[in-house]
Backbone as a printed PyTorch tensor [residue, N CA C, xyz], in Angstrom:
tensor([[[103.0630,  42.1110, -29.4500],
         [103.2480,  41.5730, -30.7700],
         [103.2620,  40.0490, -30.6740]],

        [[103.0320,  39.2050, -31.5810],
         [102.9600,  38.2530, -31.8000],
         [103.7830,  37.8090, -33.2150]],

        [[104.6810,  36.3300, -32.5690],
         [105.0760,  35.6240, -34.1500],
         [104.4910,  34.6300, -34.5260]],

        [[104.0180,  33.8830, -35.4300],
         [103.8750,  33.2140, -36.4520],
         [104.1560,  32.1410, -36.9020]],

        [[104.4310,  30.9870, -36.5950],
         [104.9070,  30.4480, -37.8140],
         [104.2470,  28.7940, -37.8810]],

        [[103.8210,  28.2890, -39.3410],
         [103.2760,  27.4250, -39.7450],
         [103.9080,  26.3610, -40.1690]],

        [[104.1040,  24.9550, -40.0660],
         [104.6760,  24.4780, -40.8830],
         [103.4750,  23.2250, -41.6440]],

        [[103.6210,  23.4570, -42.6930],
         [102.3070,  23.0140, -43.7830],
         [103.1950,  21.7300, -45.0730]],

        [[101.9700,  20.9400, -45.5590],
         [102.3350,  19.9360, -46.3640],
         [101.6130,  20.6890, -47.9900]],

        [[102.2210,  21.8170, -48.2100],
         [101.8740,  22.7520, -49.1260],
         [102.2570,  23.8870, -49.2980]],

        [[102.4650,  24.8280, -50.3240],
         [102.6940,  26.1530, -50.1620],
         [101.6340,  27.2680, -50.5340]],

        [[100.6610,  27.0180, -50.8740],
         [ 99.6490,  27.0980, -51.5510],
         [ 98.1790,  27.5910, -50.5390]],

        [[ 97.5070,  28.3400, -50.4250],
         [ 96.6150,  28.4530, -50.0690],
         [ 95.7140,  27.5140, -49.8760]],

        [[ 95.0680,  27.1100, -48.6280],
         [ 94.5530,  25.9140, -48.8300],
         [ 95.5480,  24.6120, -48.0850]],

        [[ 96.3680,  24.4390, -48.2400],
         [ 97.2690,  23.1950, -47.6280],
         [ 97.5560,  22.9580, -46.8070]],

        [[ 97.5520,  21.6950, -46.0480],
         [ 97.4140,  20.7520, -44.3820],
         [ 98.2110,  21.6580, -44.0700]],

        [[ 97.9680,  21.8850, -42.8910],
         [ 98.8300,  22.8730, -41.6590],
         [ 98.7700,  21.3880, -41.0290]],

        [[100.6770,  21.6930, -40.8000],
         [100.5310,  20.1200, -39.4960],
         [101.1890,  21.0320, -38.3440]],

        [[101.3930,  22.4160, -38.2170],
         [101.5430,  22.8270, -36.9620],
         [101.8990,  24.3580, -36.8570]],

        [[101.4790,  24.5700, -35.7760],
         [101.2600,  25.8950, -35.4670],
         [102.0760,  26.4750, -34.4420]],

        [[102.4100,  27.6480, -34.1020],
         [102.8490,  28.4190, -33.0270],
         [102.8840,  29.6320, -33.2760]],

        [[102.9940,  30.0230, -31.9220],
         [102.7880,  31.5470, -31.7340],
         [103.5390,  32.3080, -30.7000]],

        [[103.9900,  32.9980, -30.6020],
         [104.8260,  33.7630, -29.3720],
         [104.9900,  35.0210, -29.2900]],

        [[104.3300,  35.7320, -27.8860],
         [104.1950,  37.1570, -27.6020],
         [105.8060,  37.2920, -27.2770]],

        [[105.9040,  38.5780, -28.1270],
         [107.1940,  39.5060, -27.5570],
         [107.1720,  41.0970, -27.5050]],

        [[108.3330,  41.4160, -26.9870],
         [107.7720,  42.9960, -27.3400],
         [108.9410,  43.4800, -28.2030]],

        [[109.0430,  44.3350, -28.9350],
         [109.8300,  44.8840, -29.9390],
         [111.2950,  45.0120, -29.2490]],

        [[111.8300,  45.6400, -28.5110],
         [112.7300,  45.8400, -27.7560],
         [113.3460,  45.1300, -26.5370]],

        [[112.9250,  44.0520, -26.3890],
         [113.1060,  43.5780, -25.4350],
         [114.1630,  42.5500, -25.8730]],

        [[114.7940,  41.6060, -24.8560],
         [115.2330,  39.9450, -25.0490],
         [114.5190,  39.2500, -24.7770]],

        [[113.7290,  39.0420, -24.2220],
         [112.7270,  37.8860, -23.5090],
         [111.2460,  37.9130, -24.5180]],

        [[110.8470,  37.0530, -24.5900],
         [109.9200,  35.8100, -25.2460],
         [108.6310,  35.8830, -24.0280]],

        [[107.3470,  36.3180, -24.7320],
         [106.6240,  35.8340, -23.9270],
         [105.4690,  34.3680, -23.9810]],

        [[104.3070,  34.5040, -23.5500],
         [103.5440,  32.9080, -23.6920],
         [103.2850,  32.7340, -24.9220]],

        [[103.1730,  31.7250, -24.7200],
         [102.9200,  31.2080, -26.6630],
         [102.2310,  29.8240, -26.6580]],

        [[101.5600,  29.5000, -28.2490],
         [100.8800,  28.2770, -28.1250],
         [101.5610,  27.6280, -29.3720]],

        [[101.6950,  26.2320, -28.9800],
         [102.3240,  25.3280, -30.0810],
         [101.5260,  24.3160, -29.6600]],

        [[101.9110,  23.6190, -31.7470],
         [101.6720,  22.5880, -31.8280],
         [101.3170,  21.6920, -32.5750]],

        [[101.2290,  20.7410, -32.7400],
         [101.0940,  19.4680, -34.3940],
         [ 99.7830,  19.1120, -34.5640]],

        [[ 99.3390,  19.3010, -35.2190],
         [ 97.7960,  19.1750, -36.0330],
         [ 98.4580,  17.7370, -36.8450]],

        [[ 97.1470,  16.8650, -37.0950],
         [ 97.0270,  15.6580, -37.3390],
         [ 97.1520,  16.3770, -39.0950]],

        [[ 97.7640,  15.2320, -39.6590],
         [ 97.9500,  16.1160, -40.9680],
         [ 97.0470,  15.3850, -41.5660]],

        [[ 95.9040,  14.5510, -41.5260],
         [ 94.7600,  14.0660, -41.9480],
         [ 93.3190,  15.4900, -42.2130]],

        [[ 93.2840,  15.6740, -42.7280],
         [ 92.7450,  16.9260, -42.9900],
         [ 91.9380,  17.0210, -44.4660]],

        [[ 90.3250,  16.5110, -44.5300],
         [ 89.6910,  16.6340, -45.4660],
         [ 89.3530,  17.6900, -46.3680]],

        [[ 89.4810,  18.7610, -46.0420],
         [ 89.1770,  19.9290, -46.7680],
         [ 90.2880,  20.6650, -47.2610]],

        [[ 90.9850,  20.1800, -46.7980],
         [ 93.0240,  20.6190, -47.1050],
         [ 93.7490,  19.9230, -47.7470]],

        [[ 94.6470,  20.6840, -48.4720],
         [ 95.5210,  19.5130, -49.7960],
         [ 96.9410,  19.5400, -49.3200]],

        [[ 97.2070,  18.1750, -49.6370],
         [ 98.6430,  18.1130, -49.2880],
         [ 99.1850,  18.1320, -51.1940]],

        [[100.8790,  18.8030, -50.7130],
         [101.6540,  18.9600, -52.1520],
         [102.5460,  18.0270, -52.7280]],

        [[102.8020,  16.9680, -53.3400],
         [103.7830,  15.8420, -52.7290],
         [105.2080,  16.4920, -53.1720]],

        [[105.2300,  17.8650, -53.7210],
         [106.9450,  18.5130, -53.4290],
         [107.2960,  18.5370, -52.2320]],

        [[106.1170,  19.3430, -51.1520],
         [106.4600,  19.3120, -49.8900],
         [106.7920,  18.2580, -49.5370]],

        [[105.5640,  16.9820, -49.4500],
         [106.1360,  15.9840, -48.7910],
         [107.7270,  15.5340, -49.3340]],

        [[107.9200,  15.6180, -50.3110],
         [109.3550,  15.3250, -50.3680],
         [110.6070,  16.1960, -49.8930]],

        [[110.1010,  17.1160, -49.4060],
         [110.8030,  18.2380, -49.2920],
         [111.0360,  17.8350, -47.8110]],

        [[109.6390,  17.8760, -47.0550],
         [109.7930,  16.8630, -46.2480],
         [110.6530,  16.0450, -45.5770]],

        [[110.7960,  14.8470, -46.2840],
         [111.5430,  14.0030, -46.0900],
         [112.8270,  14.0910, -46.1590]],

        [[113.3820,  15.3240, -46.9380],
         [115.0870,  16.0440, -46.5810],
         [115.2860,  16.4620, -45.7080]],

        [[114.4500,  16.4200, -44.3710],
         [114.6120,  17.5760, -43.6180],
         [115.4110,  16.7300, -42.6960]],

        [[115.4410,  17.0260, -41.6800],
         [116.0190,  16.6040, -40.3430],
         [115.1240,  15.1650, -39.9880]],

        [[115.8010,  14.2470, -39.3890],
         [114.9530,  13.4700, -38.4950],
         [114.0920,  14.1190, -37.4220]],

        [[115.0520,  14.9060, -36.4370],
         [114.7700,  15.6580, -35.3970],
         [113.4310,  16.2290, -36.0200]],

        [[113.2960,  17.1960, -37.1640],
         [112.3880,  18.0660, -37.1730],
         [111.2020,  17.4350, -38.0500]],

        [[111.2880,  15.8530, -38.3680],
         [109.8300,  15.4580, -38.9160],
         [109.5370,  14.7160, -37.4830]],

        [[110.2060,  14.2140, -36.5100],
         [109.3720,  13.4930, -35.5960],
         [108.9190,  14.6040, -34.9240]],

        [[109.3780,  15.8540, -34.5910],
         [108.4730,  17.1760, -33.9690],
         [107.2890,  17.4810, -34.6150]],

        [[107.6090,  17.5810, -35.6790],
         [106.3220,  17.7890, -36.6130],
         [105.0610,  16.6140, -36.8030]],

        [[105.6770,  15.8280, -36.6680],
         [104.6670,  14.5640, -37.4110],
         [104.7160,  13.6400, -36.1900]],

        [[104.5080,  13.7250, -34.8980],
         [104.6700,  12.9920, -33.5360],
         [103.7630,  11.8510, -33.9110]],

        [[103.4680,  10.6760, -33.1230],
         [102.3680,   9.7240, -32.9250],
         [101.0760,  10.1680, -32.5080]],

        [[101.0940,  10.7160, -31.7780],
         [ 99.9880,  11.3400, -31.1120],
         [100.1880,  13.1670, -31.3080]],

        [[ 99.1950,  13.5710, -32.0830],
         [ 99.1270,  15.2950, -32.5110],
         [ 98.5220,  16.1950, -31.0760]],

        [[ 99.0210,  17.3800, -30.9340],
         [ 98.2170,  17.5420, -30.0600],
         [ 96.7980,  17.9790, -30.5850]],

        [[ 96.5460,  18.4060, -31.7700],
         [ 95.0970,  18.5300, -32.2730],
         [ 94.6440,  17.7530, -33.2060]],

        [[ 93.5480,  17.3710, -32.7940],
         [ 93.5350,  15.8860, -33.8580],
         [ 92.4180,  16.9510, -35.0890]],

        [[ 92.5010,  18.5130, -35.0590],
         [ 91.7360,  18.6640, -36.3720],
         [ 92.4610,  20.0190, -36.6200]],

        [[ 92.1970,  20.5570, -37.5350],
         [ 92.6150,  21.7210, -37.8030],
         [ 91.7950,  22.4570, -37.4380]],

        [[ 90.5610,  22.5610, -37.2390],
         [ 89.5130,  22.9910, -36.8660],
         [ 89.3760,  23.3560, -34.6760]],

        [[ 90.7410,  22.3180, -34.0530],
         [ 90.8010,  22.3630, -32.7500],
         [ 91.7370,  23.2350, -32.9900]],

        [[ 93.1140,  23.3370, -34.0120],
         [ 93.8760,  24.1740, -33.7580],
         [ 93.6140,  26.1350, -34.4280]],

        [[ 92.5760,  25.9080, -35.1290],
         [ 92.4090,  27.1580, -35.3740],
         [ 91.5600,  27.8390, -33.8320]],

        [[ 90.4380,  27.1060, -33.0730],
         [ 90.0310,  27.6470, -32.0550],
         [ 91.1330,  27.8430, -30.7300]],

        [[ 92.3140,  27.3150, -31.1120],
         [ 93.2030,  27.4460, -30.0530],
         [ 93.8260,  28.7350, -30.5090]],

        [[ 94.0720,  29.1630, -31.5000],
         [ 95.0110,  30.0130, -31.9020],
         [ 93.8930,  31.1540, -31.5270]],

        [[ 92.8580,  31.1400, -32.1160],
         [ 91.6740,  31.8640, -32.2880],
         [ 91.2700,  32.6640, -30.4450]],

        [[ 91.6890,  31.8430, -29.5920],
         [ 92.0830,  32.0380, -27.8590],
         [ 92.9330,  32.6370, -27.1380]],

        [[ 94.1540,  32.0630, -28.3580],
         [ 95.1440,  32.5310, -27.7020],
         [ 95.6780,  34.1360, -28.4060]],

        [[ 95.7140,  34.7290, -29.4080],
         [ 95.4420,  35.8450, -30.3020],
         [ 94.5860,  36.7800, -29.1210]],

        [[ 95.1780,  38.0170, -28.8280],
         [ 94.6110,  38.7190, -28.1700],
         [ 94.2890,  40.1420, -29.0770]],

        [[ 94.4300,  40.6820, -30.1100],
         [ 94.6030,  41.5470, -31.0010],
         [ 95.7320,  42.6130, -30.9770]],

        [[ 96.6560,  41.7080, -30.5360],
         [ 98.5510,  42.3850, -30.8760],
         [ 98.7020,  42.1740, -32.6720]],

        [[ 99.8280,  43.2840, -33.0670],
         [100.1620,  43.0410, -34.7300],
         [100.7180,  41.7430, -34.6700]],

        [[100.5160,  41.0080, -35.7690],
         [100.4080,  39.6770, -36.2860],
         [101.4080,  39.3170, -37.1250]],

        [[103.0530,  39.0820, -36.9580],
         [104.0590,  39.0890, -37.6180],
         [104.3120,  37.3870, -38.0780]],

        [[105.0360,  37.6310, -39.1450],
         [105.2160,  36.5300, -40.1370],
         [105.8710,  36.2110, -40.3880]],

        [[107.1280,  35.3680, -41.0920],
         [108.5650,  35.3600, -42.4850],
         [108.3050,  35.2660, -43.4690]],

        [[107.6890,  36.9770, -44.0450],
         [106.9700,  36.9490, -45.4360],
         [105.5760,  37.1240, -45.6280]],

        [[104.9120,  37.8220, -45.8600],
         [103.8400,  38.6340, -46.1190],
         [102.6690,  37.3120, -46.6360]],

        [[103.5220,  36.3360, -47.8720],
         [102.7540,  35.4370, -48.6620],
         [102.5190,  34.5050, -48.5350]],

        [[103.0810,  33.8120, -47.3090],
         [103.0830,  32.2450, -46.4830],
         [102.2010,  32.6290, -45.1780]],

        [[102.6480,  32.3010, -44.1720],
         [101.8420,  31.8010, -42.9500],
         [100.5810,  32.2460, -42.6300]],

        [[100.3530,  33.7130, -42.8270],
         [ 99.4800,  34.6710, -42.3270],
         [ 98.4420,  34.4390, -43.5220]],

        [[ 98.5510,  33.9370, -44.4160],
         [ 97.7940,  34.1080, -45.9910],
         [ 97.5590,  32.7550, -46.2180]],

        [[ 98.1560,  31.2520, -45.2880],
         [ 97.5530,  30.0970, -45.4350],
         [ 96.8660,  29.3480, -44.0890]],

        [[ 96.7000,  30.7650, -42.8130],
         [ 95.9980,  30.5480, -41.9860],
         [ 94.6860,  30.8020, -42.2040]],

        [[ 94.9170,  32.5040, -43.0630],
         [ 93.8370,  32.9490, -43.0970],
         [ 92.9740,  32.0980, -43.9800]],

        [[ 93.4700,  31.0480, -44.9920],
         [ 92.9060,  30.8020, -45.6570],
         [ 91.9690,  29.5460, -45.3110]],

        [[ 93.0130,  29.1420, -44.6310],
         [ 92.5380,  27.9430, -43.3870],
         [ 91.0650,  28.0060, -42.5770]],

        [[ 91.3380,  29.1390, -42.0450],
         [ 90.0190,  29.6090, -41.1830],
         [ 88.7750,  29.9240, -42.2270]],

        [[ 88.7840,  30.5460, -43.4730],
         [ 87.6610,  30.7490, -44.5820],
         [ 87.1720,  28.9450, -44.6110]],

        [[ 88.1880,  28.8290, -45.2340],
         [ 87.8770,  27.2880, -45.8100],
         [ 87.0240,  26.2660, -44.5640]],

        [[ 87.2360,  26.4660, -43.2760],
         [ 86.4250,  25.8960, -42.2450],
         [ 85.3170,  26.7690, -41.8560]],

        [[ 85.0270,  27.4370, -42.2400],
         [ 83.8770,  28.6990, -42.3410],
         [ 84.3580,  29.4400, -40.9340]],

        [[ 85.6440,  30.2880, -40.4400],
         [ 85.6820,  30.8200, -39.1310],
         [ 86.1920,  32.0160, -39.5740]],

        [[ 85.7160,  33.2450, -39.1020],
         [ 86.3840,  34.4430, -39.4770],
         [ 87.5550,  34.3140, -38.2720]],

        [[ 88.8220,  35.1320, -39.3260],
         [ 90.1650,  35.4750, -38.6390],
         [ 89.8950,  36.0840, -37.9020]],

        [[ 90.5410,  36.4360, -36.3260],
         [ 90.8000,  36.9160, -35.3720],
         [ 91.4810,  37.8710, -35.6590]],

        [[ 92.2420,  38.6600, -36.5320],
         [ 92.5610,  39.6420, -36.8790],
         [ 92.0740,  40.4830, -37.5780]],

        [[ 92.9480,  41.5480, -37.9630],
         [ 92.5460,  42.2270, -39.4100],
         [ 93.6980,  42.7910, -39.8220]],

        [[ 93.1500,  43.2340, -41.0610],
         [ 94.3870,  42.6650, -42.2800],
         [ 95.6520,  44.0670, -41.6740]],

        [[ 95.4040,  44.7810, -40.8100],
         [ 95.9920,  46.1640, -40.4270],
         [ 96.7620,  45.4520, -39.4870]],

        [[ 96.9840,  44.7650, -39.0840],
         [ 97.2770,  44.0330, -37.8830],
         [ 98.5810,  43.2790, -38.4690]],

        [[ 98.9650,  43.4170, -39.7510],
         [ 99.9640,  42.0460, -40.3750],
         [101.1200,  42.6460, -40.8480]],

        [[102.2900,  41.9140, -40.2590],
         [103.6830,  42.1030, -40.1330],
         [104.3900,  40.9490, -40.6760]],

        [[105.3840,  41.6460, -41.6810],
         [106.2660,  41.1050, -42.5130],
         [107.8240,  41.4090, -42.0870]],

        [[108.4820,  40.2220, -41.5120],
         [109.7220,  40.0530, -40.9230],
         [110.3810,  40.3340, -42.3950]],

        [[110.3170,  39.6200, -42.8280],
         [111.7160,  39.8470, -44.3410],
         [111.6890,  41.4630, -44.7000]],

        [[110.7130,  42.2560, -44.8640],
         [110.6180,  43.9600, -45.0160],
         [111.7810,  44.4520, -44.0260]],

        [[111.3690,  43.9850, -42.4620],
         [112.2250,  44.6490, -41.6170],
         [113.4870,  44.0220, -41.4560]],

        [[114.1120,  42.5470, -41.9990],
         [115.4640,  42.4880, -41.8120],
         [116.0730,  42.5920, -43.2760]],

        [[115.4260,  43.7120, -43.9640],
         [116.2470,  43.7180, -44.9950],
         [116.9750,  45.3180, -44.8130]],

        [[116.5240,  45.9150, -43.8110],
         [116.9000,  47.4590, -42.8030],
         [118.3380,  46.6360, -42.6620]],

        [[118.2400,  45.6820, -42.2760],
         [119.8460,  45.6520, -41.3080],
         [120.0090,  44.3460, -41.7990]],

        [[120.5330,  43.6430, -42.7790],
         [120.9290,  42.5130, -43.1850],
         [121.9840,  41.8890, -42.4950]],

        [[122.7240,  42.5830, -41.5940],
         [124.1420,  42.2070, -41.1530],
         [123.7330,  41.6470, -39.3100]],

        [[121.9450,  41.9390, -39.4970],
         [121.6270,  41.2050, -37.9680],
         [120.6950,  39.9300, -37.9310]],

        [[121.2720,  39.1220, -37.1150],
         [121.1570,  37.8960, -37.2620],
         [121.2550,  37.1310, -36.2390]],

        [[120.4920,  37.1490, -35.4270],
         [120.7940,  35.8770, -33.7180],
         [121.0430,  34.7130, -34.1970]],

        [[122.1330,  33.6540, -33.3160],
         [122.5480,  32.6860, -34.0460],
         [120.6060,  31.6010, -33.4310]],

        [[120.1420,  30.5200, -34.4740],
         [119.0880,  29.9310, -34.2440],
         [119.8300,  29.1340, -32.8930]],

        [[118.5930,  28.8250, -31.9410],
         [118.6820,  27.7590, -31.0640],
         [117.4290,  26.7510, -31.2870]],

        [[117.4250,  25.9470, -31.5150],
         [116.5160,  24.4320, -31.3020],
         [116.7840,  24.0920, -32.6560]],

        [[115.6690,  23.6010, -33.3520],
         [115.3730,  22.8210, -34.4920],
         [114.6450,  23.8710, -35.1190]],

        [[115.0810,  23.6900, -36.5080],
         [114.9380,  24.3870, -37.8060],
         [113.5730,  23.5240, -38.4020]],

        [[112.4920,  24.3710, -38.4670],
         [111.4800,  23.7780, -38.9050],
         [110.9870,  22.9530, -37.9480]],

        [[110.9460,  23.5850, -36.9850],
         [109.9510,  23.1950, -35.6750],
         [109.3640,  24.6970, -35.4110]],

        [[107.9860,  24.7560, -35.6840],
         [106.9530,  26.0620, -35.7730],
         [107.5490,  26.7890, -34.2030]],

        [[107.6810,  25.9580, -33.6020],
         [107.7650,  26.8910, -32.0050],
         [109.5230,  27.7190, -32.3400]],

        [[110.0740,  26.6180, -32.7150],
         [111.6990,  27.7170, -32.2680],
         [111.7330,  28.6840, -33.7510]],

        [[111.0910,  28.1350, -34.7670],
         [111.2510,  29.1440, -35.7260],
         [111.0860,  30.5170, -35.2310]],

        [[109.2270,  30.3630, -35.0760],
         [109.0630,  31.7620, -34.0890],
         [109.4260,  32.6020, -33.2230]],

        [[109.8320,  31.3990, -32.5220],
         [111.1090,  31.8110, -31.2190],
         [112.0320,  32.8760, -32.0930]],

        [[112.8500,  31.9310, -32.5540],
         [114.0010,  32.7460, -33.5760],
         [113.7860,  34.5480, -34.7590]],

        [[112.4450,  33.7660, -34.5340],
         [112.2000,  34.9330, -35.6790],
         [111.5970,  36.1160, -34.7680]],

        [[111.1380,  35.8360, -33.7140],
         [110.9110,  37.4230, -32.5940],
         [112.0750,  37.5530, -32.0880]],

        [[112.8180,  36.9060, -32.0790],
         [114.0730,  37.4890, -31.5260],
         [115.0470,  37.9700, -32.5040]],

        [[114.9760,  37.9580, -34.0280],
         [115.8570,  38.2600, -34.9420],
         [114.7630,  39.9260, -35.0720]],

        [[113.5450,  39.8610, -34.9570],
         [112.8360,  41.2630, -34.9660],
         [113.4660,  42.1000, -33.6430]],

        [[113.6180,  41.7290, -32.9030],
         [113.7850,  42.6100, -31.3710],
         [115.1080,  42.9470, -31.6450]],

        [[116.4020,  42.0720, -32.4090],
         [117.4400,  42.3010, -32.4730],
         [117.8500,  43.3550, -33.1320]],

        [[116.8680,  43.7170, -34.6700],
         [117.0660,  44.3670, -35.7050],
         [116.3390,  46.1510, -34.9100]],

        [[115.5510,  45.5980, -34.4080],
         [114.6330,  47.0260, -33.8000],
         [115.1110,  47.4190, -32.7370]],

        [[116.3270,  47.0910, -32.0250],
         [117.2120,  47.6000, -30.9810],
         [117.9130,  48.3760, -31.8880]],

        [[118.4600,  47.6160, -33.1630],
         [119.5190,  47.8490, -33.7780],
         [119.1690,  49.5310, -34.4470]],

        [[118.0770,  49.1750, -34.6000],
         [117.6350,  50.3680, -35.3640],
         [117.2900,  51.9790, -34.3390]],

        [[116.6980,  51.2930, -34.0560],
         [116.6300,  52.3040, -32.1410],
         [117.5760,  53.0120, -31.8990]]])
């Protein structure tokens, strides 16, 4: 399995992805496997930025806009970070936080640069469905909130927690 998570200057189909990650786990387990992260240049011609986000943005953490928004991106296009993801995606189910964000403004991402998704749509997993089974489970977060890598982090490990639980 694989997690997910985007953090974008939009909510909207279509809007700058400034970073990506991904992380293999297995349902039952504790441990985290390889994963790819990382900050896309939020300069992005074919992509719209929202200026709620950006203000939304700017409430956030210090910590978590200099992660996000570094000096140097590691992909200077969206177009480098979709072929990275596009590599690293082996055809494990494709989990999310929420059915209507990440998975639905990647995919939209990849149309809009003319690249078919590496998935298919059978393949897509919605975290909020399964922690609403067990609302009372909850790993406490470790790193930064709104940093794409520990979100994911957090969020395969709040799935593995709930699917033990359920087990």
């Amino acid at each position: 399995m694989i997690m997910l998570d985007l953090e974008t200057l939009g909510t909207r189909p279509g809007s700058a992805i400034v970073a990506l990650a991904a992380v293999h786990f297995e349902p039952y387990d504790n441990q985290l496997g390889s994963f790819i992260a990382g900050s896309i240049s939020p300069v992005q011609p074919k992509m719209r930025i929202e200026g709620s986000t950006v203000q939304w943005w700017m409430g956030q953490s210090e910590r978590a806009r200099e992660e996000t928004f570094p000096d140097n991106p590691t992909w200077a296009s969206i177009e480098e970070a979709l072929d990275a993801f596009t590599a690293f995606y082996d055809g494990s189910p494709l989990w999310s936080h929420g059915a209507a964000f990440d998975i639905v403004l990647l995919e939209a991402a990849y149309h809009r640069h003319g690249r078919r998704t590496p998935w298919s749509y059978r393949d897509i997993r919605d975290t909020r469905t399964l922690y609403a089974l067990r609302p009372n489970v909850k790993p406490p977060f470790l790193g930064t909130q709104h940093n794409a890598l520990d979100d994911a982090c957090h969020q395969a490990k709040w799935v593995q927690s709930v699917m033990r639980e359920i087990k």
